[in-house]
N, C-alpha and C positions, 0 to 999 in steps of 0.2 A: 773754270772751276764753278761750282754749284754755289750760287751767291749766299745759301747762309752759312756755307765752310766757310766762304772769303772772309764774311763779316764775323764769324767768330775766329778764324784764325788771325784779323784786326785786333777784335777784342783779348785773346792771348796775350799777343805781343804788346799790348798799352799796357794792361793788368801789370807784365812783367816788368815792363820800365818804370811804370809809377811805382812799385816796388823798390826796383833798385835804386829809382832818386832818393828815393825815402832812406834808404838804405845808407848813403852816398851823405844823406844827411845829416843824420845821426852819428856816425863815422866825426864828420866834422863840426859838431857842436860847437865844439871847445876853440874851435880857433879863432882866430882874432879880425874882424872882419870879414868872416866867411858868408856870402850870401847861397840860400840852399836853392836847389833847383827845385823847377817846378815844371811840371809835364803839361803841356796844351796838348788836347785831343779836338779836332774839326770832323765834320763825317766827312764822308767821300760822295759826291755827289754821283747819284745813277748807280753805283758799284754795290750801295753799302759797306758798311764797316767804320773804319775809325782811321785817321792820319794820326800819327802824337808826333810831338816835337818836344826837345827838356829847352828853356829857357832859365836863364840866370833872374831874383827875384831882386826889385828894387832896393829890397830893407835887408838891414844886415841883421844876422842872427838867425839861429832855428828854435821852433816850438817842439818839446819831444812829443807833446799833447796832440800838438796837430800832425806828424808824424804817428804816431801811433792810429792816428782815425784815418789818414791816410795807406797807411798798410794794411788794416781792415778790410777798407774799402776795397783795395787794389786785390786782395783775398777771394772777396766777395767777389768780386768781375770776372778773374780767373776762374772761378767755382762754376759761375754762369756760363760763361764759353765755352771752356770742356761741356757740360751737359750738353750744349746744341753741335757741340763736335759729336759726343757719342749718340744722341740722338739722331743725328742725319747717319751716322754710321749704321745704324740699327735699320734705319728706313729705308737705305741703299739696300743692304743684304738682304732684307725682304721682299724688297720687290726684284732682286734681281734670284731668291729662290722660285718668286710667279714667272717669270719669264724665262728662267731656265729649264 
């Protein structure tokens, strides 16, 4: 695969999960010792991209505050990878209109 698909179809897939923890979060506010998840992302070494992993977080309870800037965020990431998805998409079909 074309190494800045790989790494942004990484970045999709983190964007989405730190999403849905957040998601998964909020959902369980209210419960009673609920610890919220939390998404570790490491790069890939040589590949590019992103690994994520959801871990359980030491402290019990959720911030809707900090949920909220994390859905933003997780927003914003999505936002960014699609562009370099449709922009390599765009670079492909032109060079392969030059060479057709």
């Amino acid at each position: 695969m074309i190494p800045a698909l790989s790494a942004a179809a990484s970045g999709l897939q983190a964007a989405s999960l730190r999403l849905e923890s957040s998601a998964h979060n909020v959902a369980n506010a209210q419960t009673p010792g609920f610890r919220r998840q939390e998404v570790q992302a490491s790069a890939r070494a040589g590949s590019g991209g992103v690994d994520t992993r959801v871990q359980r977080s030491t402290r019990e309870g959720v911030s809707l505050e900090e949920e909220v800037v994390d859905q933003i965020a997780a927003s914003a990431l999505f936002k960014a990878n699609a562009k370099v998805v449709a922009t390599v998409d765009r670079t492909l079909g032109r060079w392969l209109d030059e060479k057709a």
